[in-house]
Residue, then its C-alpha position, 0 to 999 in steps of 0.5 A: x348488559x348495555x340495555x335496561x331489560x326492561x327497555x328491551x323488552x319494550x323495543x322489541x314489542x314496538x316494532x314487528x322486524x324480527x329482533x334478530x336473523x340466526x343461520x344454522x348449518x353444517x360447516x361448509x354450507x355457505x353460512x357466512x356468505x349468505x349472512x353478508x349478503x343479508x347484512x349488505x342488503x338489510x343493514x345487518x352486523x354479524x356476530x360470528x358464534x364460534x368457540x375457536x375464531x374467537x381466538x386470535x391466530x389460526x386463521x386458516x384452520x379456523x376459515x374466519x372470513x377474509x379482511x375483504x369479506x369482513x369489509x363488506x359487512x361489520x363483524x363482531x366476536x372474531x380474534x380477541x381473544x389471546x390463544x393462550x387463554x384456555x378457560x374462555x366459555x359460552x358464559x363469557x361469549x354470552x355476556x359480550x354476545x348479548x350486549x352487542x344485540x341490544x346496542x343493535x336493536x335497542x333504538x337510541x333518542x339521538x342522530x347516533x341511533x343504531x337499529x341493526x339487524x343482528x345476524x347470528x352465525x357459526x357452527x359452535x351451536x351450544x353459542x348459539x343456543x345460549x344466546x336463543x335461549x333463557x336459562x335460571x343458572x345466569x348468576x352462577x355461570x356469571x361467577x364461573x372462573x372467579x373462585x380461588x385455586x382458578x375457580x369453577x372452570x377449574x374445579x371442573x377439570x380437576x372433578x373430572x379426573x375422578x372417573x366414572x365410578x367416584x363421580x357417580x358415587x359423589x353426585x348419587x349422596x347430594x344429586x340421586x336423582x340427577x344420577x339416575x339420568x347420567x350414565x355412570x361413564x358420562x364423567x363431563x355431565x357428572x362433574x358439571x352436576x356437583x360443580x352446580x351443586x358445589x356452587x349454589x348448595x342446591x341440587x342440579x336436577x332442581x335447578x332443571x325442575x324449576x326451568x321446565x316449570x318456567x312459562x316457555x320452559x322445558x328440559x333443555x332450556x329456559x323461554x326464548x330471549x327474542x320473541x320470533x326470531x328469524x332463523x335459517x338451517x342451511x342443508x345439502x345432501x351427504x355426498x355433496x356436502x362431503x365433497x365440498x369439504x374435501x375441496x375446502x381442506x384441499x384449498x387451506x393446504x394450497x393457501x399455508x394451512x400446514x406452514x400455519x399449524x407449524x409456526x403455531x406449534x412451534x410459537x404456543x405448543x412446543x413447550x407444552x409438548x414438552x413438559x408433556x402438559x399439551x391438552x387437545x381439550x381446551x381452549x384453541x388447541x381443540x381446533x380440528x387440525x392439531x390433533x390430526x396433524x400431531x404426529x407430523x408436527x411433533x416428529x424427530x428431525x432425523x425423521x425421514x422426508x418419506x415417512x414426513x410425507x406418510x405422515x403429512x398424508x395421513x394427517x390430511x385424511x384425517x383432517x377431512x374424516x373430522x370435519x366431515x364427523x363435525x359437519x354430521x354433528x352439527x346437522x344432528x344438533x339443529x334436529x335435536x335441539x329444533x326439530x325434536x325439541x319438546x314444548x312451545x318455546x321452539x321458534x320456527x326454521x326455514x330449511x334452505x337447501x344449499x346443495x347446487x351451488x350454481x343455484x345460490x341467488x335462486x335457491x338460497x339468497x332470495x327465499x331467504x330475503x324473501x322470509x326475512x321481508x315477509x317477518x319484517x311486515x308481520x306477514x307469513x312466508x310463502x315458505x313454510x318452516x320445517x314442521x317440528x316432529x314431536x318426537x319429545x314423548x320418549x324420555x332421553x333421561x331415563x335409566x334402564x339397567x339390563x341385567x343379561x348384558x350387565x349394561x345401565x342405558x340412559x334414554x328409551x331410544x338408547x334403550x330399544x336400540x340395545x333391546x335390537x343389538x347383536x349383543x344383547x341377542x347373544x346374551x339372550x341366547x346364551x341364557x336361553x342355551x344354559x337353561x333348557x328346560x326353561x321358560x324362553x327368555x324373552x328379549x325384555x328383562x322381567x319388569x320392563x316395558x319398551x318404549x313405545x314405536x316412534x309415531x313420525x318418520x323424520x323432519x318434514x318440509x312444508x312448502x316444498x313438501x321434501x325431506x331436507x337433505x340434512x336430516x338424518x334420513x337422507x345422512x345415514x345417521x340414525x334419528x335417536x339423540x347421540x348416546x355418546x356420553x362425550x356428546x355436548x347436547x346439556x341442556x346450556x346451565 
């Protein structure tokens, strides 16, 4: 680190600014603008926390900030790195991104004091997280990529082709209580828990026992790294949200987005195609756009200009369908991650709603200068933050297995929700049909209780007392944690 800890945590007790300003939201939502005008204002310097512009190239599927943009308020942790790396991570991010804020916030003795105000900002929200939050696994994440035969990162990759049933064989012989609350199929988390257990010689479920037991830990992380941080969740309605992300996919075709996937391919991912080694999962090639337009940059030079143009049609559909996905699961996370999130350690968020655009100065910028201003002098906002749900009282780790279906569920809202599916009330039919002069089967398998009824009906604003447009009431998405096993909500260890 640049700074002594220790020095830092004494800067940060000195002085009531808010030691840094984070702004959440979907992409699309303005973030970067607004957190230019709060560094102009403020005297601010951006750190851009987001897992593909930090690699070089790729500027406009990536919507990194223009040179004039990036001219009116310094910014860091944009195009360093080669796009040819695939095994940069959130631990390499978090060292840089780290030692920038204390540079920041640290105060020097000298005339070349610095004493910015740090603005965090990007959609990659485990980044983010990494830097709010403390973890125990520091020294271990530290290592990651320093072993032999290509290190931890490696050793990963290579425990993940093992599938579900070997990986979940492995970690039940040195980890069975971590096997428990992974789901057999969730072959990244299994692999992560014997890649820390390979690596420390401890197990990784009690490596999570020691962080809840922490003073302002839980599951998910450590205590906070800054005390009362500013942060800001940028929201909008669904529809207006999705329009305007139309609109933006529209706007990269009109300024090169194909012409700049094309020379990309041909200079990076030709060759990888070729010898049939190209990986969408890693690296810059996970950037939404290569995927969705593989067929088009990959077809045959005797290809029709018809089906090129079927073919390019369809990549920018589902260009728009996958950021439009994207900017689902990102609103998702801030509820999760924030609004659910269990324990004392949760700093507050201001809900900006960011829905009429010819609103901004109103609606977005000023409340926002104003809650800034109110933290720097110790005073409480006009605005209230969100109000956290406390809906932490379900255990999304616990494992059910439900013998009609044949299916093992991890988490008690995943498990009520199966308890109500089509599929398992046929099952129950079915059973109830094949013994006739039996007991009804009852919905419940013998031995289980239900969880009980969620107490709370969604996120809430104080001041206004509206639902905010991004939560997952007014986007249609259910309110229980994701139950895909792909799904990054890990705690960051």
């Amino acid at each position: 680190m640049a700074a002594p800890v220790r020095g830092l945590q004494c800067a940060l007790k000195k002085s009531t600014v808010p030691p840094l300003v984070v702004i959440l939201g979907a992409t699309g939502t303005g973030k970067s603008k607004l957190a230019i005008e709060i560094g102009k204002r403020r005297q601010g310097e951006i750190i851009s926390a987001d897992s593909m512009q930090v690699y070089r190239g790729l500027d406009i599927i990536t919507n990194k900030v223009t040179a004039e943009e990036r001219a009116q308020c310094r910014h860091h942790m944009i195009s360093f790195v080669d796009p040819l790396v695939s095994s940069y991570t959130v631990v390499d991010f978090r060292n840089k991104a780290l030692a920038l804020i204390s540079f920041m916030i640290l105060p020097m003795k000298d005339m070349y004091s610095r004493e910015k105000l740090p603005i965090i900002v990007g959609g990659t929200n485990y980044y983010i997280e990494s830097l709010l939050w403390r973890v125990l696994m520091d020294k271990v994440q530290e290592n990651e990529g320093e072993g032999k035969d290509g290190g931890s990162p490696d050793r990963k990759a290579e425990l993940e082709k093992l599938g579900g049933a070997e990986l979940h064989r492995r970690l039940t012989v040195v980890d069975p209580e971590m096997a428990s609350m992974l789901h057999p199929h969730d072959t990244r988390k299994m692999a992560r828990s014997l890649q820390v257990h390979a690596e420390t010689g401890v197990p990784h479920s009690h490596w999570l026992e020691e962080q809840r037991g922490q003073e302002g830990g839980d599951g998910l992380g450590g205590p906070l790294r800054y005390p009362d941080p500013c942060i800001f969740w940028l929201h909008a309605d669904k529809e207006s949200i999705d329009e305007r992300l139309d609109r933006r996919v529209d706007d990269m075709l009109s300024t090169g987005l194909i012409a700049e996937l094309r020379d990309f391919h041909l200079r990076f991912n030709q060759q990888k195609i070729q010898d049939q080694s190209q990986n969408y999962q890693h690296g810059i090639f996970q950037s939404i756009g290569f995927k969705e337009f593989h067929e088009y940059l990959t077809c045959p030079d005797e290809t029709t200009q018809e089906d090129r143009d079927t073919l390019r049609t369809k990549g920018v559909e589902n260009l728009k369908m996958a950021t439009r996905r994207y900017a689902r699961k990102q609103n998702k996370w801030v509820r999760n991650r924030f609004l659910k999130r269990p324990g004392d350690n949760v700093p507050a968020v201001y809900g900006l709603d960011v829905t009429d655009v010819s609103e901004w100065e109103e609606t977005v910028l000023s409340p926002a200068l104003h809650i800034l201003d109110s933290l720097t002098k110790g005073e409480r906002p006009a605005v209230e933050p969100i109000k956290v749900e406390g809906a932490g009282q379900r255990n999304k780790r616990s494992r059910h297995a439900c013998e009609l279906c044949d299916k093992v569920i991890i988490g008690d809202l995943e498990w009520t929700a199966h308890l109500k599916s089509k599929k398992h009330h046929y099952h129950v039919r079915k059973k109830r049909k094949s013994e006739p002069e039996s007991e009804p089967a009852s919905d419940q398998p013998q031995g289980t209780t239900p969880p009980p009824t969620p107490t709370t009906d969604g996120p809430t604003l104080g001041k206004p007392t509206t639902l905010a447009p991004g939560s997952a009431e007014a986007c249609g998405e259910p309110e229980s944690p994701g139950t895909s096993p792909t799904e990054k909500e890990a705690p960051v260890l």
